[in-house]
N, C-alpha and C positions, 0 to 999 in steps of 0.2 A: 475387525476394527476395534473391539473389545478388548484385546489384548494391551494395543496401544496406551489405549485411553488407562488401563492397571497398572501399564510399566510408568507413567507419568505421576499416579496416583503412588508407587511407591518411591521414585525418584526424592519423593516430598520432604522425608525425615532426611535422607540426607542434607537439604539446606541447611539443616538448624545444628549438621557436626560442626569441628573447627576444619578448618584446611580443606574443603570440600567443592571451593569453587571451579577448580578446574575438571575433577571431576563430574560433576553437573553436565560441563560444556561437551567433554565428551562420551557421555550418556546418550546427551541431545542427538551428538553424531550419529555414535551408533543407533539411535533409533531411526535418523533418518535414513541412513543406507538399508536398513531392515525396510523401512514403511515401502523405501523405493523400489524394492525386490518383490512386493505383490505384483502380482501378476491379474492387470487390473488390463480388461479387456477391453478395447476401443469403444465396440458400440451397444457394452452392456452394463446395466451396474451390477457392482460385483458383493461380495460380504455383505449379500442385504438382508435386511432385517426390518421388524417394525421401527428398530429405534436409528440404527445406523447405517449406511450405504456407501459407497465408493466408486462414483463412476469419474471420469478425465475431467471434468469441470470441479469435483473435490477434490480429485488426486491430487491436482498439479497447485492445488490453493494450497491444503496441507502441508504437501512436500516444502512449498518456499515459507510457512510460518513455521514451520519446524528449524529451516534454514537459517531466520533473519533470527528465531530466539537464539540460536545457536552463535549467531554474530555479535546478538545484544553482549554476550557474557564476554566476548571478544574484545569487544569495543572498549566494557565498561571498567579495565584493570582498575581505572583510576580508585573505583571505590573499593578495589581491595585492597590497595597501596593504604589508603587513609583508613583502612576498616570503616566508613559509614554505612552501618547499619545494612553490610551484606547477606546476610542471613534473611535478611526478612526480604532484600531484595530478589535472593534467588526463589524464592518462596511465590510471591509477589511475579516475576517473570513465568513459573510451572503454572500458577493460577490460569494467569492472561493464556497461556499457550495450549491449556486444558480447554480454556472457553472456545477459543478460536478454532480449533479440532473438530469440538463438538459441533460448534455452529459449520463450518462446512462437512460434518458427517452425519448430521441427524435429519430424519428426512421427514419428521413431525413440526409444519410449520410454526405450530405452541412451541415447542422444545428449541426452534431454531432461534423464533423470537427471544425468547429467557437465554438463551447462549448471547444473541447477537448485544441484545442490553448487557448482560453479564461482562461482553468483553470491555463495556465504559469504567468498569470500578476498579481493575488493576492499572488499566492507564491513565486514570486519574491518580490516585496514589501515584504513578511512577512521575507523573507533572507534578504535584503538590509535594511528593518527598524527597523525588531525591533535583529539582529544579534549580537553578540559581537565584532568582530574584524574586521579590516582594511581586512583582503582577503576575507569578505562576497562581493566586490564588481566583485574580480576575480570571483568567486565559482559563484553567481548569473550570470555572463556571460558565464560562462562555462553551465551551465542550460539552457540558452534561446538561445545559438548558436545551442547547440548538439543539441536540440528538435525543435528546426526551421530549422535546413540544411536540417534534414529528412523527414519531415512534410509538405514542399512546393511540393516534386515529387506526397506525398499523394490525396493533392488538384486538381493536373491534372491527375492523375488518378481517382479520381470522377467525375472531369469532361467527361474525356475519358465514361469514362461507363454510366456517361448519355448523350452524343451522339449517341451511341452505341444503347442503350436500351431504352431511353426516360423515364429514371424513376430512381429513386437511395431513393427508399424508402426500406430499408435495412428486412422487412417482404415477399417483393417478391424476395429477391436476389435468394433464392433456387431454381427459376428458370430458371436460368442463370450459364453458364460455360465458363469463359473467360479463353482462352487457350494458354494467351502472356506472355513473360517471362519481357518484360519492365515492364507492368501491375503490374505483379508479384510482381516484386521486389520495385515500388515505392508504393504499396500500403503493403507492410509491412515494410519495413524498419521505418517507422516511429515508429509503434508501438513496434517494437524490439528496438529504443533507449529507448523510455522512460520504458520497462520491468525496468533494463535496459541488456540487452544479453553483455556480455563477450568481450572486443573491443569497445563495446561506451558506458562505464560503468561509463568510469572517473568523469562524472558532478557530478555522487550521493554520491559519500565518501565526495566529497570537500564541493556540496550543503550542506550534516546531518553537520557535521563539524560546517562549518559555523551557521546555522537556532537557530532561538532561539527554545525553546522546541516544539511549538506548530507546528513550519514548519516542526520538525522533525518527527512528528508522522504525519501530514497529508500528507507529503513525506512518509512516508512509510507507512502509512494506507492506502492510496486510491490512490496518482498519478501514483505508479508502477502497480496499477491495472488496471488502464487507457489502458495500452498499452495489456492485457492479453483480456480484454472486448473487444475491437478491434479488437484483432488477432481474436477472437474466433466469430465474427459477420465478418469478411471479410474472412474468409479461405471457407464459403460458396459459394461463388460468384466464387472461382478458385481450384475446385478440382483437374483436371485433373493434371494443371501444379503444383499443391501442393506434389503431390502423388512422383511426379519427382523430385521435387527440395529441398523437407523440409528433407532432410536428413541432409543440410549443416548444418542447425541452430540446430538439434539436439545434431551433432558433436561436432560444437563449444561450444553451451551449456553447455554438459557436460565437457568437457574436462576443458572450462573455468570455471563450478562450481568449480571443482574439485582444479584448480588452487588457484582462490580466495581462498575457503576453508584455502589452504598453509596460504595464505598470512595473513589472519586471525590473525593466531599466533604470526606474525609478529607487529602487532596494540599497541600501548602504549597507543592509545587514547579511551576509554571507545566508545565515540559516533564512533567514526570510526569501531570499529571495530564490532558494530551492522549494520552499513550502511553495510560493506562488505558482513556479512553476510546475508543482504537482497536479496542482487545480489546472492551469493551460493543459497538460496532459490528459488528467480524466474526463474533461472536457468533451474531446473528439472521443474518447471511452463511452460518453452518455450518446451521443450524437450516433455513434454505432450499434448501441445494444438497442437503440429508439426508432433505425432503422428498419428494424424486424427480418433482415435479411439474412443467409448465409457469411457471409462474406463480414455483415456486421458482427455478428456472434464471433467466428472466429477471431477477427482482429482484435477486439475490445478483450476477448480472453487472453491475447499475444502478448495485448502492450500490459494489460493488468500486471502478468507475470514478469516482463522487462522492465517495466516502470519500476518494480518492486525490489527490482535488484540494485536497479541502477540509481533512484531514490536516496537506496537504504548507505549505498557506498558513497553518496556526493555530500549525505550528513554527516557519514567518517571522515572523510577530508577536511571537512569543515570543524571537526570535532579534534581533530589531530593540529589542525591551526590554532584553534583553540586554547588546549591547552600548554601549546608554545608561548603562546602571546596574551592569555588571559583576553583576549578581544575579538571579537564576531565582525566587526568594521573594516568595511572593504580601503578603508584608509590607513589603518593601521595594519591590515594583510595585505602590502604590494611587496613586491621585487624578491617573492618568494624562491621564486629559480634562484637568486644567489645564496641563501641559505638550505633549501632543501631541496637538490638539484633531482634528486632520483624520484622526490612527491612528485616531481614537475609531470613527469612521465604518468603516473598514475590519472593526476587532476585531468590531463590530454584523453586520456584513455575513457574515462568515465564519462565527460561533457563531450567526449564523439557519440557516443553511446546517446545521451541524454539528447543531442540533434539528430540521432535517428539517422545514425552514419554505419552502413556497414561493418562487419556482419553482425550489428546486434539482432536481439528480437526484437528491440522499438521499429527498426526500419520492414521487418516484416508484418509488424502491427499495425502500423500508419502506414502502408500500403494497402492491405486488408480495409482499413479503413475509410480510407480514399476513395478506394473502389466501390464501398456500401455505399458513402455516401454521395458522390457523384450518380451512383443508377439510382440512387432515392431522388437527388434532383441536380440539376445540371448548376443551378445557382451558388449552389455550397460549395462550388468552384474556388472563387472568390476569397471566401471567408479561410478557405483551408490553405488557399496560397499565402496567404497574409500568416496562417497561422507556423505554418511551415518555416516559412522564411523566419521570422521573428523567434519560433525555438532555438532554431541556430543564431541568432542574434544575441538573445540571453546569455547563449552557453557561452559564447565567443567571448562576452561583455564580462562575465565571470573569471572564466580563464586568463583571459589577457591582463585583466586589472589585477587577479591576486599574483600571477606568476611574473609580471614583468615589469618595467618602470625600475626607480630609485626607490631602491627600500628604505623603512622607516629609521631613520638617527636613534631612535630610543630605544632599539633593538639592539640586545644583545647577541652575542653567539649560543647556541645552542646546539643542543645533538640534533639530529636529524632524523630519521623514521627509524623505529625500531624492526627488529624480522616481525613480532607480533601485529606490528601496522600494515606491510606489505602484503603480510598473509592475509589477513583479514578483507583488504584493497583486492587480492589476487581472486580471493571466496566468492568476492561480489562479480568479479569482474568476468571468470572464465564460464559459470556458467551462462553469465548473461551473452556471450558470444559465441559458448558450444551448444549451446539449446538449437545454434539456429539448423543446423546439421539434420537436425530430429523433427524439423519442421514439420512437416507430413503428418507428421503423429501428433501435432497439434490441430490440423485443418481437416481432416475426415473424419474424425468421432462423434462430430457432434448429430 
């Protein structure tokens, strides 16, 4: 695991040559077909150490943040076309993707903590610098207040448990049963904002909004998985009072998926109302890991990883509209099929995916999930039909407004998707439907 984390550490001066960008991007590659060549054992952790470890719940996290940075650099020509301040961006991108590594490879709760905060300071910079507008300053402080108010109770509760136990290396937690409701609740709450659960959801519509494309997808590729990776490594350490008290966030969950979902419909803003439906997503994600069940764990790991892809590729579409049209406005993006008839096929391809339409991983996740949560209680029936139905509602409401109808008079002609756009659309899109193949090897390791 050591190695990785050197080869990232030297990648770094290269940022600051000239003409370096693309080599960066594939660096990132090849590191990722290397990481994905360990031979990381189902039901053991592997390259362990006091400081780092590797078992299928890091792997397959790592694997897709190594992936989405890899797409960031993809996404973002534009800032190489203008030279804005690329150098410090690729810089700025090895940081954030160093943190992120760490945090899912280190297995000293302190250490994970200091990665997990550490990954807010490159994603702020990449909201505040390279952002379009005047409220990326609010939108950025609304990001690092929610996730810092919650995240300091976290800290004394790692301290607490290694007073307690003299140890907070999160491979012995399972033998350990902390049966305090303080504990409790300052050691999740942090990771229920950054999900983000339903009530302290507000930072992520503002943050996408704001972010240039590259913050958007590594916000919704990897930082909301942050907080699921968390849950699912600390609900070990407190069963007992889990079993009593995770009923609330299952509640909430639902009910706030379901809510969002509404609000969805309401969205004029393209990015916005992928970011909502992020939250509708992680949602039934909380409602699984809260489960405590088999069936929970895997799925919320399933859709984690789908989400992440499928996410990251519906903010490139939106980012490729974008900068056709200089506009996010699902009023000024209609009758898209007559100008970019080949996007049309992509947009279809990614909002099947995002309702959880065969063969993605979403539909193998929200299956998984369905199933936790109906044997947790038969009532959440209800609440998950609604939510179901209404994801495909969204996607539908998306797709059909931006690809079809009478396009906008004030548009002119433009080119159409470049190979760099399709490939990029393709990156997202193939693994998120050959993964499902391999399914198996996500449902028995845990």
């Amino acid at each position: 695991m050591m190695k990785f984390l050197v080869m990232m550490i030297f990648m770094m001066p290269l940022c600051f040559m000239k003409n370096m960008f693309w080599l960066v991007q594939m660096s990132l590659m090849l590191m990722f077909f290397l990481f994905m060549n360990l031979s990381v054992m189902i039901y053991y952790n592997m390259n362990m150490s006091y400081m780092y470890s590797c078992d299928m719940m890091s792997f397959g996290l790592i694997l897709l943040s190594i992936w989405i940075c890899m797409l960031m650099l993809m996404a973002s020509e534009n800032l190489l076309k203008m030279n804005f301040y690329v150098n410090f961006f690729l810089f700025n991108l090895l940081f954030l993707l160093i943190m992120l590594y760490l945090t899912f490879s280190v297995m000293n709760l302190f250490m994970f903590y200091l990665c997990f905060e550490g990954s807010l300071i490159p994603t702020l910079m990449l909201i505040i610098g390279w952002g379009y507008q005047p409220e990326r300053i609010q939108a950025g402080m609304y990001l690092l207040f929610y996730t810092l108010f919650a995240s300091l109770p976290l800290l004394m509760g790692i301290f607490y448990i290694f007073k307690m136990s003299n140890n907070i290396m999160i491979y012995f937690m399972k033998f350990y049963n902390f049966n305090m409701y303080l504990l409790y609740f300052s050691m999740v709450m942090a990771f229920l904002v950054k999900m983000p659960m339903y009530f302290v959801h507000l930072w992520l519509p503002k943050a996408h909004v704001e972010a240039p494309v590259s913050g958007s997808m590594i916000l919704a590729g990897i930082m909301l998985k942050l907080g699921g990776y968390g849950l699912m490594r600390v609900m070990i350490i407190m069963e007992k009072i889990s079993l009593k008290l995770n009923f609330i966030w299952v509640i909430i969950s639902l009910v706030g998926g379901f809510y969002i979902s509404l609000k969805c419909f309401c969205q004029v803003d393209m990015k916005s109302l992928i970011a909502y439906s992020s939250v509708a997503h992680m949602s039934v994600v909380i409602g699984g890991i809260m489960t405590m069940n088999y069936w929970g764990y895997m799925g919320s790991y399933i859709l984690m990883i789908g989400h992440g892809l499928c996410s990251s590729g519906m903010f490139c579409l939106a980012n490729i509209n974008f900068e056709r049209l200089n506009s996010r406005s699902l009023y000024i993006n209609k009758g898209m099929m007559n100008f970019m008839p080949s996007m049309s096929l992509w947009w279809f391809l990614l909002m099947s995916s995002n309702m959880a339409a065969p063969p993605s991983l979403n539909l193998m996740g929200e299956i998984s999930l369905i199933n936790s949560l109906l044997s947790w209680s038969w009532m959440s029936m209800i609440m998950l039909m609604l939510l179901s139905f209404f994801s495909a509602g969204y996607s539908l409401y998306l797709f059909s407004y931006t690809q079809h109808g009478k396009y906008n008079m004030g548009m002119y002609s433009f080119y159409t998707g470049v190979s760099r756009e399709y490939l990029l659309l393709l990156l997202h899109w193939l693994p998120l439907n050959l993964m499902i193949l391999k399914v198996d090897f996500f449902m028995i390791w845990f």
